[in-house]
N, C-alpha and C positions, 0 to 999 in steps of 0.2 A: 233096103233103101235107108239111108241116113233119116238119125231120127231128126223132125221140124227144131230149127232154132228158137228157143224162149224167148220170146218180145219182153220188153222192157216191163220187169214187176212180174213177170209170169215166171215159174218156177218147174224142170222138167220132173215128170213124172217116176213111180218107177219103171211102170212100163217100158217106156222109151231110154232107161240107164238101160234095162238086161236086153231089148233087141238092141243096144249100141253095141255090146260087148262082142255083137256076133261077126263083125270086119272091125279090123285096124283104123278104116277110117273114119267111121262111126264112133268107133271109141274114144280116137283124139278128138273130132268133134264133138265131144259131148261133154268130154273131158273139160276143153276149151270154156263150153257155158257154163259150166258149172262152176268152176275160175274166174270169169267173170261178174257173175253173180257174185260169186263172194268177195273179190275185188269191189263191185259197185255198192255193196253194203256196208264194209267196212269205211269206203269213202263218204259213206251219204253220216254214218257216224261218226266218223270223227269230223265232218263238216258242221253235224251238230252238236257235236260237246266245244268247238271252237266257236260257234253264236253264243251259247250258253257262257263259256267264262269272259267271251267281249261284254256281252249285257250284263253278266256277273259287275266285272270292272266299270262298267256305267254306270251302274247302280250306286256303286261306291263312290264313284268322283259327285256325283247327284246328290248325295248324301251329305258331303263333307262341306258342300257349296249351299246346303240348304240349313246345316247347323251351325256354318258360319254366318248366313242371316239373318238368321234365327237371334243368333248372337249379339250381332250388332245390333238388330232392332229391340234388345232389351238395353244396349246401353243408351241408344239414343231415349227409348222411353223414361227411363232413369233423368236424362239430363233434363226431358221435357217435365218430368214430374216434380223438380229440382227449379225449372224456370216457374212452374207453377205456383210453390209454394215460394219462391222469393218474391212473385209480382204480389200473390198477396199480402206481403208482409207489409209491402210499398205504398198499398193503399189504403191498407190502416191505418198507415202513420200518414196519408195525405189526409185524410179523413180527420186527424186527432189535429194536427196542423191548420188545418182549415177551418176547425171549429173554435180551435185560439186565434187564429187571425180576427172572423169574425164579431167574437168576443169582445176585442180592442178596438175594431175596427169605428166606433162609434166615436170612443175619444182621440183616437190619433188624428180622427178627420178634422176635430173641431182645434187640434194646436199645430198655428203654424209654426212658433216661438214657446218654448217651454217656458213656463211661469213661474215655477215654483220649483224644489227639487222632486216633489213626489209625482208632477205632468211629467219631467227628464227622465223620472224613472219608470213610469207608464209606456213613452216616446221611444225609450230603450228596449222595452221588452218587445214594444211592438215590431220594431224595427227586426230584431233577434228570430220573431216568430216567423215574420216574413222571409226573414233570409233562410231559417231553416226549411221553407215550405216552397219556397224554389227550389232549392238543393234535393229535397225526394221527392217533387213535381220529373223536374230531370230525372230521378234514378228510374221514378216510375216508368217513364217514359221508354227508358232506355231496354228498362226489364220486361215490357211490353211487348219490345220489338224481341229482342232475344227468346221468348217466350214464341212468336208467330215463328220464328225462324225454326225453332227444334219443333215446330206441330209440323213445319214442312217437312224437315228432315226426318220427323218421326213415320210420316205418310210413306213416305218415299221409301222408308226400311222397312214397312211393314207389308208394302206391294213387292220388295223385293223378295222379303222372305214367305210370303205367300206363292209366289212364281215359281222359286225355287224349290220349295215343301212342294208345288204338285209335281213337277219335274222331276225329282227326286221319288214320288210314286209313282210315277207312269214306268222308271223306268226299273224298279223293283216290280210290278208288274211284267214287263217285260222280261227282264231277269228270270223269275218264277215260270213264266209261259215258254223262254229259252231251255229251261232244267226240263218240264216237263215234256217238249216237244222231243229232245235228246233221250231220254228215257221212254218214251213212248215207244220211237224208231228200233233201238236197243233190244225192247219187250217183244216189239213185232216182228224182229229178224231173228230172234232169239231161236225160235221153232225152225224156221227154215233154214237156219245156219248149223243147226246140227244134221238136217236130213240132207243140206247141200253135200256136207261134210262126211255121210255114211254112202252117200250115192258116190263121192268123187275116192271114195276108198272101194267099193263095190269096182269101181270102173279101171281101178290104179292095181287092183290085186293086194293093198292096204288094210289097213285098221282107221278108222275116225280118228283116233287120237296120234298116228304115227303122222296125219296126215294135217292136223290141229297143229303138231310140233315143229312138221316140214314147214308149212306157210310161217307160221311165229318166227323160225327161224330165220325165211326168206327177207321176214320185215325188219327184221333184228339187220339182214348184213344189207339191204338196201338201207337203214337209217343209218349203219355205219356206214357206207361209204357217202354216204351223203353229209354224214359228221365230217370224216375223211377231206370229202372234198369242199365243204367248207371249214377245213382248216389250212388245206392247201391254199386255199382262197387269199385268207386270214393272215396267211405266213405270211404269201405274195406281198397283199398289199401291205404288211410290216416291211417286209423287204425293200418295198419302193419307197416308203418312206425314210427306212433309215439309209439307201442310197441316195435319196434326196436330201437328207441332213448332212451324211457324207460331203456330197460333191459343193451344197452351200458352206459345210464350214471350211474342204478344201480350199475353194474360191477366195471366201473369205481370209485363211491363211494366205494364199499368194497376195490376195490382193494388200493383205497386211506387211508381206514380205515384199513385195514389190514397190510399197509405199517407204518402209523402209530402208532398201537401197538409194531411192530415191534421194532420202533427207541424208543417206550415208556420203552418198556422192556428190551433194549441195554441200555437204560439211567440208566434204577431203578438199571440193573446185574452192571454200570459202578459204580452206587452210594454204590450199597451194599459193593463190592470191595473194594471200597475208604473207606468204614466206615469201612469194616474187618483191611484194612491197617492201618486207624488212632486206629482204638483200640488193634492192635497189636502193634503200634508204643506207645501209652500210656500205655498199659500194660510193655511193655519195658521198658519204663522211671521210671514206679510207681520199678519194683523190682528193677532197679537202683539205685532210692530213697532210696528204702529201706535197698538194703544191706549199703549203702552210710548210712544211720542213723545206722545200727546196726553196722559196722566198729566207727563211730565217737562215740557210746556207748561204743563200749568196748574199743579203746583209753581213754574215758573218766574213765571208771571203773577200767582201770589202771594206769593213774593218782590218782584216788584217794586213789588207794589199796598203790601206794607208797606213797603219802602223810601222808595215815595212819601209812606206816610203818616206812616212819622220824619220825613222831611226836611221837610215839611210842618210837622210840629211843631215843629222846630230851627229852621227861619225865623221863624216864628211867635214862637217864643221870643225870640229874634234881634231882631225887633222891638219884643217888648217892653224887654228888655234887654240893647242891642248888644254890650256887654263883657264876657254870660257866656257861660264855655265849656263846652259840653254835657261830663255826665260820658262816660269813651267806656265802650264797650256790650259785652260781654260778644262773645268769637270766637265765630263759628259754624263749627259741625262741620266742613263741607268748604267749600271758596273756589269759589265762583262764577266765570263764565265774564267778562271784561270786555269789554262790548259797544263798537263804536267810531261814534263821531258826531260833528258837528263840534260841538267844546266851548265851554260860552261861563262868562265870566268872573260871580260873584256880584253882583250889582246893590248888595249893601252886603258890602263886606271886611271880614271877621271881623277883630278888634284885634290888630294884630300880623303880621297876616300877610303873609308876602315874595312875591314870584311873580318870582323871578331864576331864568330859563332857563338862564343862563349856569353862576350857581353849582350847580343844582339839577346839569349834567350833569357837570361838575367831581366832586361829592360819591360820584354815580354812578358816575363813574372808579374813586374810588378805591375804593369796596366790591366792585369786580370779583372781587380778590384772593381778600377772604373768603367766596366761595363757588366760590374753586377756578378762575377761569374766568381769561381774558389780553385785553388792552386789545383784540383785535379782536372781543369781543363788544360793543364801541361802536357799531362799524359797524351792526347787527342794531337797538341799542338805543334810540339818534338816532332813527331812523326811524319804532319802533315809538311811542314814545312821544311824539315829534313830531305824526304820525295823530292818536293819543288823546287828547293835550292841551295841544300846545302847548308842552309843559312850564310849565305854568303850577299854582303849588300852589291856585289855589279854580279850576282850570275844572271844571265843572258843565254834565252832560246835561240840558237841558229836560225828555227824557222819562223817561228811564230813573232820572234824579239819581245818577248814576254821580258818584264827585267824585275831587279831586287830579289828581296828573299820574298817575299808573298807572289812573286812573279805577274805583278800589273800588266796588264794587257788590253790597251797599248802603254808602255810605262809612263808617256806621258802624266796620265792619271794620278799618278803617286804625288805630283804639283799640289794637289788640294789639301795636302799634309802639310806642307811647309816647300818653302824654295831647295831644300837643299836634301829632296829627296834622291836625287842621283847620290851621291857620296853619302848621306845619313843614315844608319842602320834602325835609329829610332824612329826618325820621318817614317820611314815604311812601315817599322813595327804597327806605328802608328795606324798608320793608311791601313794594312793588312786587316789587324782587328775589327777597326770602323765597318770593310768588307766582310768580314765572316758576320759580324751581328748581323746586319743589316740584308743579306743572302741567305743567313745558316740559323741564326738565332747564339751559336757557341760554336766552340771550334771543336768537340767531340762529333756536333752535325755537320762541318765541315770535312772532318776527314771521316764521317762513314759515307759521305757522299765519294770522295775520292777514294775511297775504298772500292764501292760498287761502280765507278760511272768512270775513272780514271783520272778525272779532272775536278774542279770544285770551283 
């Protein structure tokens, strides 16, 4: 028959290990209690060496909380011992104070008016005594109160550190009673932990000690996987954490990048804007321009149409009667541009009239002066006016009927030189130069303009 199972604290005999040994299943069952057992005793151990270092660690925080009040209730006795001696210092001096008041106190009463200098000097001290003996009345006072105040505070650290000092023994007490419980248990398993331990060799075909080293080592690889697996644990939740700092500061980048496209494409919509504006604003200007060129064309094409149609007249005239000289015609406001083409001479020369290239730039010469300028604005002036006309005083534009050597257009204009700028080579000299100052500044500005522009 299987031997009885061990009740809780009972321990199986030998008897009952060597009739185990006699069936298989008696063996493992026995085996079993005996495992048990030593399982239940290492557990009731080390449940009591874990009370032992908590009330250990009690003891210690009990400690440190009891010589911290300790602590303090000496500095407050210190300050109280401190309020002590300063209140007495305070009523010495009311005491000394108030025996000179008194002292005076007989003659200050009897003057109301000081009499003499030595009553004013009596009157003075009195006065001094009193004021001093208000002044550490008050101090007394004050040092009185401060003094009640640290006997409270001193109360008060002194119950502290009394509560904490027995607290701090109850639980060293405790502590000591924890060590000893844990060592008692220890002592008393001590005996049956090694005959558990020759029975469960007895039973296993074993040695004690092979059997001492099998368990040690079983606790050895259950505390490592339990290290193991709370390091698995450990990893994990490092893991989830730094997936979770991960994915926030992911987020955080889009959401930074996404904020940034944002203000990216506020900028490009601000800049597109601004260029629709400037190109609307330059479109604007350009048909400005334009109508502004095609107004000063057709001014200009009506200038010329009546130019045409004086000069048209004045030939006309001309033919009827070759010898009269048109009255000349009143200046117009501002001088006109003179166009350049190749000049051609009048088909009937007005009466009188010279066309000496030679003299004409002679005359030329010498008006340089009176408008400020020096004989190399010849070089400038030959040129320009050689282009234009030849120097000839009747060349004449087919188209434009520009006339002279400076090519006035409408020639009319060359009138405000003198009458007889048809047939005068000087009149126009004249006229000519007045127009290049007056448009060009000199006539080297005149012909670099007809240089670049064709005309001046």
């Amino acid at each position: 028959m299987p031997a009885a199972q061990a009740g809780p604290g009972d321990y199986p005999s030998w008897d009952q290990v060597r009739r185990a040994r006699h069936t298989e299943a008696d063996k493992v069952h026995e085996i079993g209690v005996v495992s048990t057992l030593l399982d239940r005793q290492e557990t009731e151990a080390a449940r009591a060496a874990d009370i032992a270092v908590q009330r250990l660690a009690e003891q210690a925080l009990a400690q440190q909380a009891a010589d911290a009040a300790r602590f303090t209730a000496e500095v407050v006795g210190q300050r109280r011992d401190e309020a002590v001696r300063q209140l007495a210092s305070s009523s010495r001096m009311v005491g000394v104070l108030a025996s000179a008041a008194w002292r005076n106190a007989g003659t200050a009463s009897l003057l109301l008016v000081p009499a003499n200098l030595e009553q004013a000097r009596e009157l003075g001290i009195l006065r001094v005594v009193l004021s001093r003996t208000g002044r550490t009345v008050e101090d007394y006072r004050s040092r009185r109160n401060t003094l009640a105040a640290m006997e409270s505070q001193a109360a008060a650290a002194q119950q502290v550190r009394d509560r904490t000092a027995e607290k701090a023994r109850q639980a060293l007490a405790a502590a000591i009673a924890a060590q000893q419980d844990a060592q008692r248990i220890v002592v008393a398993q001590q005996t049956h932990r090694t005959e558990l331990y020759a029975q469960l060799a007895l039973l296993k075909g074993t040695t004690a000690r092979a059997e001492i080293t099998y368990r040690d080592g079983v606790r050895r690889a259950e505390a490592y996987r339990a290290a193991q697996a709370a390091a698995r644990a450990e990893a994990a939740r490092r893991a989830r954490e730094e997936a979770a700092r991960q994915a926030a500061e992911l987020a955080a980048q889009r959401a930074a990048q996404q904020a940034a496209a944002q203000q990216a494409a506020a900028q490009q919509q601000a800049a597109q804007q601004a260029a629709q504006q400037q190109a609307a604003q330059q479109a604007a200007q350009q048909q400005a321009a334009q109508q502004a060129a095609q107004q000063q064309a057709a001014q200009q094409a009506a200038q010329q149409q009546a130019a045409q149609q004086q000069a048209a007249q004045r030939q006309a005239a001309r033919q009827v009667s070759p010898v009269a000289v048109p009255a000349p015609a009143p200046a117009a406001p501002a001088p006109s541009p003179v166009t350049s083409a190749e000049p051609a001479l009048l088909t009937t020369t007005p009466t009188g009239a010279v066309n000496d290239p030679a003299g004409a730039q002679a005359w030329a010469a010498s008006r340089l002066g009176a408008h400020g300028w020096g004989q190399d604005q010849m070089s400038c002036l030959v040129p320009l006016w050689d282009r234009e006309s030849g120097w000839q005083t009747t060349a004449t534009n087919p188209s434009s009927l520009a006339y002279g050597i400076p090519q006035s257009l409408p020639a009319s204009k060359l009138a405000s030189a003198g009458a007889d700028w048809l047939t005068n080579y000087r009149t126009q000299v004249d006229w000519g130069l007045g127009y290049i100052a007056d448009r060009y500044g000199s006539p080297c500005g005149a012909w670099g303009h007809e240089q670049s522009a064709g005309w001046y």
